[in-house]
ROMAR-408697 format. One record per residue (C-alpha): residue number from 1; residue in three letters; x, z, y. Coordinates in Angstrom, 3 decimals. Each point is the difference from the previous one (the first is absolute). Last residue first. Layout:
<atoms>
{seq:NUM, type:ALA, u:X, w:Z, v:Y} .
...
</atoms>
This chain:
<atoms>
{seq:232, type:UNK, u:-12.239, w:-12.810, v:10.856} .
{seq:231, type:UNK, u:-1.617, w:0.696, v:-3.266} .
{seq:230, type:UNK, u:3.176, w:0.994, v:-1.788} .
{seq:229, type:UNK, u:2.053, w:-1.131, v:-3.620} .
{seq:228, type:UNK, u:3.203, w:1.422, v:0.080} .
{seq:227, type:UNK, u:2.282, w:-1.918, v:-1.848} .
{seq:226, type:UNK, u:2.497, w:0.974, v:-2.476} .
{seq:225, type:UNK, u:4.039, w:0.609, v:-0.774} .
{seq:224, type:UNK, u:2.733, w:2.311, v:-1.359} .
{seq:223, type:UNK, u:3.333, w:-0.339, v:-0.324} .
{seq:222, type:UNK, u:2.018, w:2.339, v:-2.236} .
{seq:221, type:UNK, u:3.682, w:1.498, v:0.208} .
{seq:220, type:UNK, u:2.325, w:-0.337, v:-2.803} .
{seq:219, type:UNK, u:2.893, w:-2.149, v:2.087} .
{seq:218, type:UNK, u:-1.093, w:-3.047, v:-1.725} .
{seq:217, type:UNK, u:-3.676, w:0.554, v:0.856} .
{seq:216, type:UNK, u:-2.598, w:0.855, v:-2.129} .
{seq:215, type:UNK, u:-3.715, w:-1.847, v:1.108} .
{seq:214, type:UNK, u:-3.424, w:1.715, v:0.362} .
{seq:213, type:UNK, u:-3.717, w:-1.434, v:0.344} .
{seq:212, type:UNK, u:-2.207, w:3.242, v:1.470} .
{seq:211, type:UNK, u:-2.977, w:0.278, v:-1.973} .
{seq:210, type:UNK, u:-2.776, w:0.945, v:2.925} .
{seq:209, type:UNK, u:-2.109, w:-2.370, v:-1.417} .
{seq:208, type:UNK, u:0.209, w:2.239, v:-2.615} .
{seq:207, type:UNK, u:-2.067, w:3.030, v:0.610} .
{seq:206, type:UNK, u:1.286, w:3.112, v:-0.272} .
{seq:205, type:UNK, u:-2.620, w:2.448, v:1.896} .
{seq:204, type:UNK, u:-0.860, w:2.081, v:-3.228} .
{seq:203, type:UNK, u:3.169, w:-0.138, v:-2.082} .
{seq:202, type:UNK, u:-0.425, w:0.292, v:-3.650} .
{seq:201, type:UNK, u:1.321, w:-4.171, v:-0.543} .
{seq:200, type:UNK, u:2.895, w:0.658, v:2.810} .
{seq:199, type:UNK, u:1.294, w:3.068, v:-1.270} .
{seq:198, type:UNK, u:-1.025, w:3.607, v:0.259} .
{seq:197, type:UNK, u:2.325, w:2.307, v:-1.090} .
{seq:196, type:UNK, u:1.551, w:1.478, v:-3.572} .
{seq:195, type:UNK, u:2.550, w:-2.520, v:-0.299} .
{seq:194, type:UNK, u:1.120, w:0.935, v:3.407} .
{seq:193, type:UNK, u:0.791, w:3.426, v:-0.695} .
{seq:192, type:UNK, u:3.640, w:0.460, v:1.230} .
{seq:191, type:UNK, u:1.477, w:-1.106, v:4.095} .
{seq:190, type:UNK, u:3.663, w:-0.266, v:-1.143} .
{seq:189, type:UNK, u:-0.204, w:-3.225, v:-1.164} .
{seq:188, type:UNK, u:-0.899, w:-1.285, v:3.259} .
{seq:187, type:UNK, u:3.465, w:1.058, v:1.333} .
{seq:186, type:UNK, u:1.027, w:-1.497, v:-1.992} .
{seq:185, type:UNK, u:-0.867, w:-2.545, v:-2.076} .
{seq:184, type:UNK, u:-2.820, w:-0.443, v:-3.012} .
{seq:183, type:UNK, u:-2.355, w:0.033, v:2.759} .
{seq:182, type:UNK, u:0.592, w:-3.525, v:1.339} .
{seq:181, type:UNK, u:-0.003, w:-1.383, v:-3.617} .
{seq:180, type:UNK, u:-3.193, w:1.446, v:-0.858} .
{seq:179, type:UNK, u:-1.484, w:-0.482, v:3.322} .
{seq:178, type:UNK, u:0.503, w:-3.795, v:-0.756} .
{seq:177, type:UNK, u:-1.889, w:0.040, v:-3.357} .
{seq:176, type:UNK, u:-2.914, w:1.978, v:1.656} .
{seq:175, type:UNK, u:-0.147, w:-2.841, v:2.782} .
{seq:174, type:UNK, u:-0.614, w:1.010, v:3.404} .
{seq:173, type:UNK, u:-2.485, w:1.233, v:2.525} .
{seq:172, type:UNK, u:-1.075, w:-1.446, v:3.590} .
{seq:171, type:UNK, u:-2.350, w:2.528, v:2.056} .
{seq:170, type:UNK, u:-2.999, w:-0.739, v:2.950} .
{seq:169, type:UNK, u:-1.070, w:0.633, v:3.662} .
{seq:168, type:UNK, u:-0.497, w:-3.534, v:1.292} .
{seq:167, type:UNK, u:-1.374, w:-0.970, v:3.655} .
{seq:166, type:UNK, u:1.148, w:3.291, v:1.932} .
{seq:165, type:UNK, u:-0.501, w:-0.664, v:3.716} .
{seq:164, type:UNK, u:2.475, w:0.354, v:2.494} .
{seq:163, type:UNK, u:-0.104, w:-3.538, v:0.866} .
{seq:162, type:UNK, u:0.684, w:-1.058, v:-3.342} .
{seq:161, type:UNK, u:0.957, w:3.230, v:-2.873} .
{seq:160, type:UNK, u:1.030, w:-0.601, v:-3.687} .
{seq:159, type:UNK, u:0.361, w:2.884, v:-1.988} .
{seq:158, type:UNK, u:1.908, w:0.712, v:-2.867} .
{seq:157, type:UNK, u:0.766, w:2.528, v:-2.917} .
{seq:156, type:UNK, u:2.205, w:-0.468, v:-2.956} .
{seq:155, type:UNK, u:-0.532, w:0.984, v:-3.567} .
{seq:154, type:UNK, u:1.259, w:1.335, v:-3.178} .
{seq:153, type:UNK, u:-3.448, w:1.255, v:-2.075} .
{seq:152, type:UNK, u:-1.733, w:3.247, v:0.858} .
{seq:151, type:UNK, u:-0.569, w:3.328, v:-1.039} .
{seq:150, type:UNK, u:3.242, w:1.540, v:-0.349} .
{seq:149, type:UNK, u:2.533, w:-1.643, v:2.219} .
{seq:148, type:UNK, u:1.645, w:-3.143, v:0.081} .
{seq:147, type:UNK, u:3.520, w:-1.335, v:1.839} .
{seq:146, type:UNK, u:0.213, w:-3.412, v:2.351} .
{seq:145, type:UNK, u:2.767, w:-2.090, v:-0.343} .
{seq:144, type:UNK, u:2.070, w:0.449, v:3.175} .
{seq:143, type:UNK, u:-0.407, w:-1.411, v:3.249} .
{seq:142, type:UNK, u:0.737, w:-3.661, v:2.218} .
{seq:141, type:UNK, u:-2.795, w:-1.629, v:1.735} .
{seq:140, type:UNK, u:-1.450, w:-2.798, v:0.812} .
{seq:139, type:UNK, u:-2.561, w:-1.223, v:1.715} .
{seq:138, type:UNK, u:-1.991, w:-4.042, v:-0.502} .
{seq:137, type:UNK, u:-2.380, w:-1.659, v:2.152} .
{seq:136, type:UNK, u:2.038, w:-3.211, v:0.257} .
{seq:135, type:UNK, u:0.422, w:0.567, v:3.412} .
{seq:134, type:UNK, u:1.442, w:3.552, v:-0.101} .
{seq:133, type:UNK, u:-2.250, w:2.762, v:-1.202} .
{seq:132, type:UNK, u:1.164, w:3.392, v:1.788} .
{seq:131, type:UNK, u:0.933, w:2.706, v:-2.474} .
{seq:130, type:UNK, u:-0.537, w:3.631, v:-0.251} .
{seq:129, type:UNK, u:1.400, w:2.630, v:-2.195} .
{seq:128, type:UNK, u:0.123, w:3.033, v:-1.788} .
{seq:127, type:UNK, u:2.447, w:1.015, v:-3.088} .
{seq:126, type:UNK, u:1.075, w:2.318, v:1.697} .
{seq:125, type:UNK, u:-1.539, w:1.418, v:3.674} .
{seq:124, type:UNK, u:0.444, w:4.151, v:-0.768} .
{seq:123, type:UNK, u:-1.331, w:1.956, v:2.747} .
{seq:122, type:UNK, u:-2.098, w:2.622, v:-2.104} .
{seq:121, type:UNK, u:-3.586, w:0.996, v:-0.585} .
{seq:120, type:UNK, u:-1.796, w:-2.953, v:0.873} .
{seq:119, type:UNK, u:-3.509, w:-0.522, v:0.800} .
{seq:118, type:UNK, u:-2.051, w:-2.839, v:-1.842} .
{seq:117, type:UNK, u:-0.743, w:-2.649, v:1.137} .
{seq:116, type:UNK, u:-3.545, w:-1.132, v:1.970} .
{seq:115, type:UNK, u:0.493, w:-3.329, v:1.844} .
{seq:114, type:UNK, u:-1.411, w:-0.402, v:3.497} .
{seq:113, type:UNK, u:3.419, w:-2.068, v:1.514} .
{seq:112, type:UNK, u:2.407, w:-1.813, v:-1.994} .
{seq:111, type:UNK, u:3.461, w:-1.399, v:-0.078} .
{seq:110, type:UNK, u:1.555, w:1.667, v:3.361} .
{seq:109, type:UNK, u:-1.614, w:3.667, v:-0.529} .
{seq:108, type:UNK, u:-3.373, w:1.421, v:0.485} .
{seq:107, type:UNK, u:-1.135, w:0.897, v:-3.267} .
{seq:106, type:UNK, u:-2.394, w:3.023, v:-0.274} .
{seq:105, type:UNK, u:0.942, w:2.946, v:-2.325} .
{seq:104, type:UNK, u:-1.307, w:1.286, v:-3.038} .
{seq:103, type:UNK, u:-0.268, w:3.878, v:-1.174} .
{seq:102, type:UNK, u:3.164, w:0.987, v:-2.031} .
{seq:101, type:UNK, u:3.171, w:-1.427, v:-1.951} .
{seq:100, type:UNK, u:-1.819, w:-1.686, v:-3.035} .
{seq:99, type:UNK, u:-3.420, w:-0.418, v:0.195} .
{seq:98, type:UNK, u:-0.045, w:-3.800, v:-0.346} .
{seq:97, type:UNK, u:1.128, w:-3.888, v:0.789} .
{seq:96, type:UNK, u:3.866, w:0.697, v:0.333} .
{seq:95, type:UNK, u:-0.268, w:0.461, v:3.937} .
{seq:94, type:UNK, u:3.125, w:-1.490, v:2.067} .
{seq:93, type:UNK, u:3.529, w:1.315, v:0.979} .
{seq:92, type:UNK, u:0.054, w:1.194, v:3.609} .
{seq:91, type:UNK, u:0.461, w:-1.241, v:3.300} .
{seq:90, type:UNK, u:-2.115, w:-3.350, v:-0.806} .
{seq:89, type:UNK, u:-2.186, w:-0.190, v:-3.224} .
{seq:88, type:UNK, u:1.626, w:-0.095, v:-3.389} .
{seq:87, type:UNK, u:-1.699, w:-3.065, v:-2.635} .
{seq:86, type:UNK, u:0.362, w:-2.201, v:-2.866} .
{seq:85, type:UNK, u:1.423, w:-2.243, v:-2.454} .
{seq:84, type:UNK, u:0.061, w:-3.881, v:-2.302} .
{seq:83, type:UNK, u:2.047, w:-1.879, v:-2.237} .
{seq:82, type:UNK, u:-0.243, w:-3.739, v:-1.639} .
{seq:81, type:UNK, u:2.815, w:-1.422, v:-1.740} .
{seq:80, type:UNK, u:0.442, w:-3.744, v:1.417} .
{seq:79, type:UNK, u:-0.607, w:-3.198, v:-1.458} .
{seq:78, type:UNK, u:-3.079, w:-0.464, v:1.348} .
{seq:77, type:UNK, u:-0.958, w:2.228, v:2.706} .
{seq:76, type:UNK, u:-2.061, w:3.278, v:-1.517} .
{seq:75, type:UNK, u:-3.434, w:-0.367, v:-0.110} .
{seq:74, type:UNK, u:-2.053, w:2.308, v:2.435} .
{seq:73, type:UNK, u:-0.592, w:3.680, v:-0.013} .
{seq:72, type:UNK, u:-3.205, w:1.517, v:0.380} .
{seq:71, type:UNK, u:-0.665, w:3.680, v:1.601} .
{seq:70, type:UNK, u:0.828, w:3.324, v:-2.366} .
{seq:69, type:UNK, u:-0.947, w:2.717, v:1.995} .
{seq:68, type:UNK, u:2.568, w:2.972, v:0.470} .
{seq:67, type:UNK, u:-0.336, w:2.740, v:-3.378} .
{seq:66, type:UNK, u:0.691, w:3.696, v:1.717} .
{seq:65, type:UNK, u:2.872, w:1.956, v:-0.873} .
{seq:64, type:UNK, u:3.276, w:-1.811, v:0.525} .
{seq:63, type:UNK, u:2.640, w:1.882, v:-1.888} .
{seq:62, type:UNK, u:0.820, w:0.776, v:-3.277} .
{seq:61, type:UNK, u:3.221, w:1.764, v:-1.774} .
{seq:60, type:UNK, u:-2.755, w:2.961, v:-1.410} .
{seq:59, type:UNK, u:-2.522, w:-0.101, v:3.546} .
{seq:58, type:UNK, u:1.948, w:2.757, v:1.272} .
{seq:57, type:UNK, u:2.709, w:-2.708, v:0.718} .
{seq:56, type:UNK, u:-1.897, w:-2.181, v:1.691} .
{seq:55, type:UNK, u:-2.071, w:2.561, v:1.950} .
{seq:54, type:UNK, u:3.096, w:1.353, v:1.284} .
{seq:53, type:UNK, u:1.955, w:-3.199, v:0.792} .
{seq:52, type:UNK, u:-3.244, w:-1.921, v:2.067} .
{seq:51, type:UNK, u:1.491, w:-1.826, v:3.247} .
{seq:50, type:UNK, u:2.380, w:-1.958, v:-2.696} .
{seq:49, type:UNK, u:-1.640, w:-0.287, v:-3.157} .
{seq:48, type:UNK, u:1.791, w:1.291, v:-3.673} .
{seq:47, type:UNK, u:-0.527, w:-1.363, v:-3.380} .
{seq:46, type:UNK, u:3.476, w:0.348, v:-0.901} .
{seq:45, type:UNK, u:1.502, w:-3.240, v:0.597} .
{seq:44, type:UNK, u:-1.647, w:0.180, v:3.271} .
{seq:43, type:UNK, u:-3.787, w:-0.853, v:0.871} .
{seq:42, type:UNK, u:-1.567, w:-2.634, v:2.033} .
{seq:41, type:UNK, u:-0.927, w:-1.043, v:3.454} .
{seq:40, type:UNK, u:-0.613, w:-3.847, v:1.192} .
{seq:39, type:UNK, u:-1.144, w:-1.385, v:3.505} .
{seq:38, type:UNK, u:-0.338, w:-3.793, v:0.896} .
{seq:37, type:UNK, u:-0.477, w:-0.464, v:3.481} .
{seq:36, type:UNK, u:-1.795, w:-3.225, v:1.012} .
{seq:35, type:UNK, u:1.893, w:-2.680, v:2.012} .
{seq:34, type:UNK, u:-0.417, w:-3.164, v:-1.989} .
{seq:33, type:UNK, u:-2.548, w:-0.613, v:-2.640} .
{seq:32, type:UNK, u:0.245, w:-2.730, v:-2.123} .
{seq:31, type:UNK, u:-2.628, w:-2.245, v:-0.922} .
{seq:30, type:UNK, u:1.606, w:-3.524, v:-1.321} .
{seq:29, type:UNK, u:3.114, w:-0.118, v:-2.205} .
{seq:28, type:UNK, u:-0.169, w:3.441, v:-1.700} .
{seq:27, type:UNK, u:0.482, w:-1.940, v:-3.769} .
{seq:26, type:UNK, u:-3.625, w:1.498, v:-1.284} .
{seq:25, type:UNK, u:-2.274, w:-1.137, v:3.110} .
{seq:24, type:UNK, u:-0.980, w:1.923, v:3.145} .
{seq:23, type:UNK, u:-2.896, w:-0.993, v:1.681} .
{seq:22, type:UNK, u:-3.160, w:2.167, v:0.477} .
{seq:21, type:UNK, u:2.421, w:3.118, v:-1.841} .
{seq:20, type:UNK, u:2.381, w:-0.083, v:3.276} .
{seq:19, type:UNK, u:3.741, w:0.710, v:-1.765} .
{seq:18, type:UNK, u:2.309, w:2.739, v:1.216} .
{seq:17, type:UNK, u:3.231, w:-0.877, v:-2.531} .
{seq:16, type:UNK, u:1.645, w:3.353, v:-1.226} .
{seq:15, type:UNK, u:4.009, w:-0.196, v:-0.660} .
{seq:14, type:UNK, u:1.461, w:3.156, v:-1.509} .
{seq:13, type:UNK, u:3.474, w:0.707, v:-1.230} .
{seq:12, type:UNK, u:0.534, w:3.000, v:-2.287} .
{seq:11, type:UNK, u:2.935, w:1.548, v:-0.634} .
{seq:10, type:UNK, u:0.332, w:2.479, v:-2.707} .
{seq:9, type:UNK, u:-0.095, w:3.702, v:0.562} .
{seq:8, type:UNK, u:1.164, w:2.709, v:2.796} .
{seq:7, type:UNK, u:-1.642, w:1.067, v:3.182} .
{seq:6, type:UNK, u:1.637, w:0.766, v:2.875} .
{seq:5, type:UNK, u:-1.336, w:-2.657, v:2.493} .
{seq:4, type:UNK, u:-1.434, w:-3.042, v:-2.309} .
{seq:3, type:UNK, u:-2.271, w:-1.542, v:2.762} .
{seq:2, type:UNK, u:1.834, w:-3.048, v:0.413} .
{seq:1, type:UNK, u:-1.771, w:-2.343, v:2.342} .
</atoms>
């Protein structure tokens, strides 16, 4: 699904393989997961979060408050980048894992049911998506390179929900080297003070198993890959 909307920036194509941890292996060949919903949220080129403008901004370019639960990531297929994202619940975009926006709601929507998000304080739906596995256990999606904001390294957000249930609340994160190059464009280049945030090595929930694997295309865009270990 292509959750770009409005929002500006470099194109980013995700593919995220749903893998059960008691017997997955490396290449993706045995243990996929078909119909779970993948969910992913992240920032704008600016730092900005759909469903939570004001606070984003206020927060100096940032957005996203809170710090979501890192969960476990599995190996990326071989030969393939790896990638991985997160979570809006139905009707309205999802909760960004803290005290941004208000007291917390309940979800009751379409992907999950009995989550606690946090409440919204505008309509705005970029950059926020779900995806059904398909039979290889893989969901795809097409956005933008995801932005930073002070306090915390360039990340993206997912969920993974069976049944209505959330099995995997975690983040994906990116190599320094590559954010260099990304950011060195516009419009990234117009977000200033990066060199003085948090990066992957001072960040407290990076964690690299959740090292997205990341390819250039010919027309400039990226690719970007990994498996999502889960205890199904």
């Amino acid at each position: 699904g292509d959750i770009r909307e409005d929002r500006p920036g470099t194109t980013l194509q995700v593919a995220m393989r749903v893998q059960d941890n008691s017997q997955c292996n490396v290449d993706g060949s045995i243990g996929a997961v078909s119909n779970a919903v993948v969910e992913i949220w992240h920032c704008d080129a600016g730092g900005v979060y759909s469903g939570f403008e004001s606070g984003s901004l206020s927060a100096n370019g940032g957005g996203g408050g809170g710090t979501p639960p890192a969960g476990g990531m599995g190996e990326p297929p071989s030969g393939a980048p790896g990638g991985g994202m997160g979570e809006p619940p139905s009707g309205a975009p999802g909760g960004m894992g803290g005290g941004m926006g208000g007291s917390g709601e309940t979800s009751d929507g379409s992907y999950s049911a009995g989550d606690t998000e946090a409440t919204t304080t505008d309509d705005g739906t970029y950059l926020r998506g779900a995806q059904t596995t398909d039979a290889n256990g893989i969901a795809q999606f097409t956005t933008i390179f995801p932005g930073w904001y002070m306090g915390r390294t360039t990340h993206i957000h997912v969920k993974v929900h069976i049944d209505k249930k959330t099995v995997l609340t975690s983040q994906t994160f990116f190599d320094e080297t590559l954010l260099d190059e990304v950011y060195s464009q516009s419009p990234y280049s117009e977000h200033t003070g990066r060199e003085n945030n948090t990066n992957n090595a001072s960040d407290g929930i990076y964690d690299d198993t959740g090292l997205m694997t990341v390819e250039k295309q010919s027309d400039g865009s990226y690719l970007a890959v990994i498996n999502l270990g889960i205890d199904a």
